[in-house]
C-alpha positions as CSV (number, residue, x, y, z in Angstrom):
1,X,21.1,61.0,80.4
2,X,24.4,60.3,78.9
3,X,24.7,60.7,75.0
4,X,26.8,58.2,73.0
5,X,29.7,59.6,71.1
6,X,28.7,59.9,67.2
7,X,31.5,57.4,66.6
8,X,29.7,54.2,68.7
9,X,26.1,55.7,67.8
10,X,27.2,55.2,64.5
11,X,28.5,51.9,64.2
12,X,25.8,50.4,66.4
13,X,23.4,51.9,63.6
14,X,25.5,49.8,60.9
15,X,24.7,46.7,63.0
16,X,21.2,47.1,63.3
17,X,20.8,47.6,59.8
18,X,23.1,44.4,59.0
19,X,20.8,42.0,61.3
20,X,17.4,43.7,59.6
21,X,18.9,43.2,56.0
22,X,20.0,39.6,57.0
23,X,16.8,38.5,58.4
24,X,14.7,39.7,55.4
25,X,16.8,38.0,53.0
26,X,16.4,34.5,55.4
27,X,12.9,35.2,54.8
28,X,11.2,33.3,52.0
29,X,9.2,34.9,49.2
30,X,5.9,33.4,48.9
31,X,5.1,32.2,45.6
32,X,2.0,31.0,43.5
33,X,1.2,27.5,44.2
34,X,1.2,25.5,41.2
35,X,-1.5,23.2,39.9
36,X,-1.2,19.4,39.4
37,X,-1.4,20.3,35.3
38,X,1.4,22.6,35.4
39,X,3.5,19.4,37.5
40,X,2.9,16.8,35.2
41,X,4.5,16.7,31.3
42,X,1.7,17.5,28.8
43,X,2.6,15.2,25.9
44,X,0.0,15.3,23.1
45,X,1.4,12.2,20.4
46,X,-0.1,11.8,16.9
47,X,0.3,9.7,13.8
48,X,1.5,10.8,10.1
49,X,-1.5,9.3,8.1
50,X,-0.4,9.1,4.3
51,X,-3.1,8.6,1.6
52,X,-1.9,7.8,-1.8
53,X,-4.7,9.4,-3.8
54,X,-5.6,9.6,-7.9
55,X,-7.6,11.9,-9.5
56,X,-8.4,11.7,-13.1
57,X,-11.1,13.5,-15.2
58,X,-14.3,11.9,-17.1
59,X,-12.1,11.1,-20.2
60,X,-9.3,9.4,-17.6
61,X,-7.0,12.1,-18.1
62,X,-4.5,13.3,-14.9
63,X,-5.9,16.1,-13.0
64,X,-2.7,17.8,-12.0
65,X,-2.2,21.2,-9.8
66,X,-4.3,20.8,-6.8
67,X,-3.2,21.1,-3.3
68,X,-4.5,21.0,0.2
69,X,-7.2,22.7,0.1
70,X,-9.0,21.1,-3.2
71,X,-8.5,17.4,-0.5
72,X,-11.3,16.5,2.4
73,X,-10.2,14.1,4.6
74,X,-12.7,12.2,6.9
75,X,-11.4,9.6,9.3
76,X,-13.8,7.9,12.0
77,X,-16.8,11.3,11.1
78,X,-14.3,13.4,12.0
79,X,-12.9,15.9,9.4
80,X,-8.6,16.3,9.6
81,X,-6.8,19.2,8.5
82,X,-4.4,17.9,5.7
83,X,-0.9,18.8,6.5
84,X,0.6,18.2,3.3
85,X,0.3,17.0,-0.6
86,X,2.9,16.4,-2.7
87,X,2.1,15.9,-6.6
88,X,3.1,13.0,-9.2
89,X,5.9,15.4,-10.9
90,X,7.7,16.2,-7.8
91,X,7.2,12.5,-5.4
92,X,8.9,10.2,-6.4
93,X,7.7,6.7,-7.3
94,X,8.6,2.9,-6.6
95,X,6.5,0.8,-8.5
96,X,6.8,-3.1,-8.0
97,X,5.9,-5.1,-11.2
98,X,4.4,-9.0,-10.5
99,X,4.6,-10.9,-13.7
100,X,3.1,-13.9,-13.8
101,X,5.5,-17.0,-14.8
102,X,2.8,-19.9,-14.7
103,X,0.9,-22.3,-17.4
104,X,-2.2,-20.2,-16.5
105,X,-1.1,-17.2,-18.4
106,X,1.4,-18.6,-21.4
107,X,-0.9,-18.1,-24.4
108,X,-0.2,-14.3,-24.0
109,X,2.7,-14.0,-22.7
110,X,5.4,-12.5,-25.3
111,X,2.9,-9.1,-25.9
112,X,2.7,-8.8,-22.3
113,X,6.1,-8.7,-21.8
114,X,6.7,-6.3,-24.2
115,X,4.2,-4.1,-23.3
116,X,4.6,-4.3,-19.6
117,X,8.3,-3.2,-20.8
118,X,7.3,0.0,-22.7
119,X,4.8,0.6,-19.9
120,X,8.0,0.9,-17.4
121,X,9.8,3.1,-19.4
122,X,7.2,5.3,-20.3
123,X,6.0,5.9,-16.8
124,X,9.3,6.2,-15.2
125,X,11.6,9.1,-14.1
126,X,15.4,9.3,-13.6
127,X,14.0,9.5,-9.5
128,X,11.6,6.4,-9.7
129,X,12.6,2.9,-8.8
130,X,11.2,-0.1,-10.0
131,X,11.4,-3.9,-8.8
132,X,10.5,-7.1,-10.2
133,X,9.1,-9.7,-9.1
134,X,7.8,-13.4,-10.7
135,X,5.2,-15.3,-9.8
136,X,5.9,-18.9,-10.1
137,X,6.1,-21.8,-7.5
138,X,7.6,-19.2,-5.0
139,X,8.3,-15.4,-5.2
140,X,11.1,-14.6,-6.9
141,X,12.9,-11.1,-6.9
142,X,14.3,-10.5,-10.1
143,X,15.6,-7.3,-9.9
144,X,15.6,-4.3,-6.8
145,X,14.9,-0.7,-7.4
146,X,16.7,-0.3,-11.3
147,X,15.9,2.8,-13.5
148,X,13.2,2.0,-16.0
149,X,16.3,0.7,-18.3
150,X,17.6,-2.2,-15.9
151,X,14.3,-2.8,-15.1
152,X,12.7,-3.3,-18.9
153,X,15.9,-5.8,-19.5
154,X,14.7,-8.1,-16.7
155,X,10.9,-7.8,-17.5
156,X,12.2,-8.9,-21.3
157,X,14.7,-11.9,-19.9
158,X,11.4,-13.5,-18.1
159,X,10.7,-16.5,-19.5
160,X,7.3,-18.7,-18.6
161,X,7.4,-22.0,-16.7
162,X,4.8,-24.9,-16.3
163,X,4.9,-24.1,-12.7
164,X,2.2,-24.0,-9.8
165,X,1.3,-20.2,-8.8
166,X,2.0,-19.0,-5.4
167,X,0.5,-15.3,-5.9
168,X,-0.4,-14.6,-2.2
169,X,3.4,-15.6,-1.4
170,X,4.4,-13.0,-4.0
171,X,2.3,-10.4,-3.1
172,X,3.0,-10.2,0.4
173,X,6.6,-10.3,-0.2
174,X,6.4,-7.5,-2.7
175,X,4.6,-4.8,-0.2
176,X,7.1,-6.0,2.5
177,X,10.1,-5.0,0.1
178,X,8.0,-1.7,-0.3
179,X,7.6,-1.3,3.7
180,X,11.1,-2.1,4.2
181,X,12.9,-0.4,1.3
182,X,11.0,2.6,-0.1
183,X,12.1,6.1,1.0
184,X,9.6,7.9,3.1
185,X,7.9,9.9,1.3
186,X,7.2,8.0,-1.4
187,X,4.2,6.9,-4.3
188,X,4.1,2.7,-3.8
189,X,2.5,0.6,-6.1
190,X,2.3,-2.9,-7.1
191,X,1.3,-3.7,-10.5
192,X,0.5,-7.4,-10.9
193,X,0.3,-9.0,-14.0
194,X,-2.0,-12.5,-13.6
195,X,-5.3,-14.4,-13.0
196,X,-4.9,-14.0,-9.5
197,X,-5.3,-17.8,-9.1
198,X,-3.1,-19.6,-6.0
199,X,-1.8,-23.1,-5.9
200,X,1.5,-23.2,-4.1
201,X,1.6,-20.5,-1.7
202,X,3.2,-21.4,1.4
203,X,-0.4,-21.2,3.7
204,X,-2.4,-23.2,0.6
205,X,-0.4,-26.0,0.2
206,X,0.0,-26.6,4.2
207,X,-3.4,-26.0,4.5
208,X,-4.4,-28.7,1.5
209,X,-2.0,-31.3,3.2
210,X,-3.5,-30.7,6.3
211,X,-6.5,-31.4,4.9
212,X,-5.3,-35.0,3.1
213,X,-4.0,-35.8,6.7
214,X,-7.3,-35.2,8.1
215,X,-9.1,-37.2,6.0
216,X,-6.7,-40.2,7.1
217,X,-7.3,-43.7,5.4
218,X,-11.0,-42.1,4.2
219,X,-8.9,-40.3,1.3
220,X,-8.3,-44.0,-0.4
221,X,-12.1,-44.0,-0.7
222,X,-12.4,-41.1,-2.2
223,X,-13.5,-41.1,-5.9
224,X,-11.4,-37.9,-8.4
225,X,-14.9,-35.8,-7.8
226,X,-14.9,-36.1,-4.3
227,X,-11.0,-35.3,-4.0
228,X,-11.2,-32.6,-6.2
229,X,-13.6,-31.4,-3.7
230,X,-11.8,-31.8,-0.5
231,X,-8.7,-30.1,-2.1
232,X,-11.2,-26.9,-3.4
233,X,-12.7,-26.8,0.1
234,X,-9.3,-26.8,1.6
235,X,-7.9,-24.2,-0.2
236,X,-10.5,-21.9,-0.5
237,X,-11.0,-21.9,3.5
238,X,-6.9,-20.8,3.4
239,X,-7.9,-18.5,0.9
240,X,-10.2,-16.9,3.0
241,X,-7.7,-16.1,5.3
242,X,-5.0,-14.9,3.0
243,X,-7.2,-12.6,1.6
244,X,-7.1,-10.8,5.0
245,X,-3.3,-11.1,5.3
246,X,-2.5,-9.8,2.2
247,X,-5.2,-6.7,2.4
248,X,-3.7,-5.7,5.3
249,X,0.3,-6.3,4.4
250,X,-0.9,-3.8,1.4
251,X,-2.6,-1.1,3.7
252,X,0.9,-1.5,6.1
253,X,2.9,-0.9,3.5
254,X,1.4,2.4,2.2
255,X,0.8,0.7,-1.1
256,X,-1.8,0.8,-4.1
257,X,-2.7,-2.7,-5.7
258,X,-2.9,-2.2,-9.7
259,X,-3.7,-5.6,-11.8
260,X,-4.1,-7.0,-15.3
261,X,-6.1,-10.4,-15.6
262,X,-4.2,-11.8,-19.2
263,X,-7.1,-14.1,-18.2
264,X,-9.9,-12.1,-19.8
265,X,-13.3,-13.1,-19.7
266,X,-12.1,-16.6,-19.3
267,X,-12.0,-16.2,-15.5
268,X,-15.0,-17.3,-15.2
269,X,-14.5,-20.7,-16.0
270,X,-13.5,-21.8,-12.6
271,X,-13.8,-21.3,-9.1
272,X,-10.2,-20.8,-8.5
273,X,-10.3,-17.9,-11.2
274,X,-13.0,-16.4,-10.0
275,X,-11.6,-15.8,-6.2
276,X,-8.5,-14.8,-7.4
277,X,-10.2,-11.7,-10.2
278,X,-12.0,-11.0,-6.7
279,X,-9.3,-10.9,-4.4
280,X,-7.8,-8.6,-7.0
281,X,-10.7,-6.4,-7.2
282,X,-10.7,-6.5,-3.5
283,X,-7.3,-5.2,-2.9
284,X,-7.8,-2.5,-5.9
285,X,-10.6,-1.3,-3.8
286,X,-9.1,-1.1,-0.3
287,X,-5.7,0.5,-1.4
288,X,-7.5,2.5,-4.2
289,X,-6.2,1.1,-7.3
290,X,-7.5,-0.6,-10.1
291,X,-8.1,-4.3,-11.2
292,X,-8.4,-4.3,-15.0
293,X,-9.9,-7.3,-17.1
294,X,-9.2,-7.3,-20.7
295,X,-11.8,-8.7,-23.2
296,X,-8.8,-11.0,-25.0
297,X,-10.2,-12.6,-27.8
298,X,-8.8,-15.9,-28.3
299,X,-5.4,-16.1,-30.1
300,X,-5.1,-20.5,-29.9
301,X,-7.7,-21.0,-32.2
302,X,-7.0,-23.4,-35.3
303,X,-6.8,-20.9,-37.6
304,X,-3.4,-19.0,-37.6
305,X,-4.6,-15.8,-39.5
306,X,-7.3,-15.5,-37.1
307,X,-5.1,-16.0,-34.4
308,X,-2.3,-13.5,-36.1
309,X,-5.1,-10.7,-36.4
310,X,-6.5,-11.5,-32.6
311,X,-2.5,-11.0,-31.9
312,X,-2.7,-7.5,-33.1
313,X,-6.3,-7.0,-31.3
314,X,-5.1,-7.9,-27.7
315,X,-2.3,-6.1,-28.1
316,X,-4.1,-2.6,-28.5
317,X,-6.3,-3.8,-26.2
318,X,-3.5,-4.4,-23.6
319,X,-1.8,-1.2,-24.3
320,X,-4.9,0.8,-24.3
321,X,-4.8,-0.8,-20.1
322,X,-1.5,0.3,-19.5
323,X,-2.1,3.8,-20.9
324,X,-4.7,4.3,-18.0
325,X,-2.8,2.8,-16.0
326,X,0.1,5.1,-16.5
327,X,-2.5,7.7,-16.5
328,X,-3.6,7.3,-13.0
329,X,0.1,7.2,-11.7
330,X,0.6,10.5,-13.5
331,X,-2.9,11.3,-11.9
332,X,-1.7,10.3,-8.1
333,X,-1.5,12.6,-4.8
334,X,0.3,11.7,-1.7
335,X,-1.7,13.5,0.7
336,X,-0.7,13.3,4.2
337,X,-1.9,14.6,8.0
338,X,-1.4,14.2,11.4
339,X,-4.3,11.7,13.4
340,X,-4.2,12.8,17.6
341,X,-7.1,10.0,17.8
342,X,-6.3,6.9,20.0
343,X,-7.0,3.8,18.8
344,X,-5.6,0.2,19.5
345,X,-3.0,-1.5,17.9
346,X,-4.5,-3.0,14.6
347,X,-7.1,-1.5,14.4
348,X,-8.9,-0.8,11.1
349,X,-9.5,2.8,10.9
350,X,-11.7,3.7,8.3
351,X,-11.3,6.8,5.7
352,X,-13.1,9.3,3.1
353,X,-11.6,11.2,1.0
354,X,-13.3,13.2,-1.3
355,X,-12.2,16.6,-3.8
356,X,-13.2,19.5,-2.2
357,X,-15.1,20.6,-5.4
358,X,-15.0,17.5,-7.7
359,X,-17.4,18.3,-10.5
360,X,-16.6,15.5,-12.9
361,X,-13.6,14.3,-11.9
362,X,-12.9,10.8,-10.1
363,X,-11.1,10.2,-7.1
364,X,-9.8,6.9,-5.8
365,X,-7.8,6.7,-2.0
366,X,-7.4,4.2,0.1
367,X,-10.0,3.2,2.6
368,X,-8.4,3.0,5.9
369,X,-5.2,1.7,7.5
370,X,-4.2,-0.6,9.9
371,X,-3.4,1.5,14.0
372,X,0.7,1.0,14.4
373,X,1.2,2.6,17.7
C-alpha cells in the first residue's frame, strides 16, 4: 500500500476539517420554544385617582403632618395602596369664589363682600391662585387666577344687580375653568356665595319656554296660580337634571364645592330656596366640602338701631363661617393612587376614605368620580 507524502496527507487533513467546521456552523441551534405570553405585549394601564381630602379635629381645628399611611382608601370593597399625599403647606391652591350679584341676596351684601375679601387674603399664599366669578343673569368671569391682592380688589369692585340668577350656568363654568386651567397637582375649590336659587340658566329658561309652548293657546286660560305652577313644574323637572350635570362637572374637575347661603333661615320660605340649599348641600357632600347656613338675623327691620346692632351680629356670625372655612383648606390633603380596575366610560365609581387611626378627628373626601378612560 502506497503512503501519501506528509505534504498532501496534510493538506487533505485541513480540508476535511474545513467541510466539518462549515457544516456545524450551517447547522441550527435549537432553542426554547417560546409561549404565546412571552409573544404578545403585556401592557397593564391604570388611572391616577386624586382625592382632595380634609381633616379637622373635634374643635375644627387643621390636623396637619399626616401622610400615607395615617389614609385608607377603599374603592369598589377593594382597599388601594395610596401612592402619594401632599399637604395644605406644600400644594398649592386654586380656589374659585362665586358671589352672588342678584336681588335675592342684596340686604347683606356690603359685609359679605368685605368679609369674603379678608377671607381671600387670609387664606392665600404667594403660590395660590384665585378666580372670580359673578352670579347674575349669566356667568361672568371677573378676574383669572390673581394673588389674593388682585383678587380682593375685584371681590370689593362687585356691585349687586336686580338681575335673574343663573347659578347652575355659573357653577359649571367655574369647575370647567378649574379642569381646564389648574396645574396638576393642585387643591380645587369653589366657594360659592348664594341661596343657590336658579332662574336664568341657560337649560331653565329653555326648559320653562318649552313648557309655555307646550301648553299652546291653553296658557291664555291659565289663571296667575295655575301659571305659577306650570312655570315651577317646568323648572324644577330642568332642575332635576342639572343637579346631575353639575355634580358630575364638579367630580370631573377634581373640585370641592364650599357654600354660604346669605339666605339664612329664610330659605325655607320657598320652593325654589329650598332646592337650591339642597343642591348645595348635595354637591358639599359628593365632592366633600361643606354647605354652611348662617342664622342672619334680620337687618331690614323698621328700626335702624336694631338693624345697626343685627349689622354687627351677622357679621361675626359670617366671619366666624369663613374662619372654618379657611380652616378646612388649611386642614386639606391631596391624597392620590393608582386604580388598575376596568370600568366603563362614565362610570360612577364609588369611594371611602377613612384615617387610619381617627380617634376624634373628622374627615371629609369625595365620594367617587366619574371613569375617563
Amino acid at each position: 500500500m502506497n503512503k501519501l507524502p506528509f505534504t498532501k496527507f496534510f493538506a487533505l487533513f485541513l480540508l476535511s476539517l474545513f467541510f466539518s467546521v462549515s457544516a456545524s456552523a450551517q447547522t441550527p441551534t435549537p432553542t426554547p420554544k417560546q409561549t404565546k405570553a412571552e409573544d404578545e405585549e403585556i401592557k397593564i394601564e391604570s388611572r391616577l385617582v386624586v382625592i382632595p381630602v380634609s381633616v379637622t379635629d373635634a374643635r375644627g381645628n387643621p390636623v396637619t403632618g399626616l401622610g400615607k399611611n395615617d389614609f385608607t382608601v377603599i374603592e369598589e370593597s377593594r382597599r388601594q395602596v395610596v401612592d402619594n399625599v401632599g399637604s395644605a403647606d406644600v400644594v398649592p391652591l386654586e380656589i374659585a369664589l362665586l358671589f352672588d350679584i342678584s336681588a335675592s341676596t342684596d340686604a347683606m351684601f356690603k359685609f359679605q363682600q368685605e368679609t369674603a375679601a379678608k377671607f381671600l387674603a387670609e387664606v392665600m399664599k404667594p403660590t395660590d391662585h384665585a378666580t372670580i366669578f359673578t352670579i347674575g343673569a349669566a356667568p361672568v368671569l371677573l378676574s383669572a387666577r390673581e394673588s389674593s391682592e388682585k383678587a380682593t380688589v375685584s371681590v370689593r369692585s362687585i356691585s349687586p344687580t336686580k338681575q335673574f340668577t343663573a347659578f347652575y350656568d355659573t357653577v359649571a363654568e367655574a369647575a370647567e375653568f378649574l379642569a381646564k386651567n389648574a396645574p396638576a397637582g393642585t387643591r380645587r375649590v369653589i366657594v360659592v356665595i348664594s341661596d343657590g336659587e336658579d332662574t336664568n340658566s341657560t337649560r331653565i329658561a329653555k326648559a320653562i319656554q318649552d313648557g309655555y309652548r307646550k301648553a299652546g293657546s291653553k296658557i291664555n286660560e291659565l289663571d296667575n296660580k295655575a301659571l305659577y305652577q306650570l312655570t315651577v313644574n317646568n323648572r324644577n323637572e330642568a332642575s332635576a337634571k342639572e343637579r346631575v350635570r353639575i355634580g358630575k362637572a364638579l367630580q370631573d374637575a377634581d373640585t370641592v364645592f364650599y357654600s354660604i347661603n346669605p339666605a339664612g333661615s329664610s330659605y325655607q320660605l320657598n320652593q325654589m330656596s329650598l332646592y337650591g340649599q339642597e343642591n348645595m348641600d348635595k354637591f358639599a357632600k359628593e365632592t366633600g366640602g361643606s354647605a354652611y347656613l348662617p342664622k342672619f338675623v334680620p337687618i331690614d327691620t323698621k328700626d335702624e338701631l336694631l338693624n345697626a346692632g343685627n349689622i354687627k351680629r351677622n357679621a361675626v356670625t359670617l366671619e366666624t363661617i369663613f374662619r372654618q372655612l379657611a380652616n378646612e383648606l388649611r386642614a386639606q390633603y391631596l391624597v392620590q393612587y393608582y386604580s388598575d380596575a376596568e370600568y366603563p366610560e362614565g362610570r360612577f365609581v364609588k369611594l371611602d376614605v377613612k384615617l387610619t387611626n381617627s380617634g376624634t378627628n373628622k374627615l371629609r373626601s369625595r365620594q367617587g368620580y366619574y371613569v375617563k378612560n
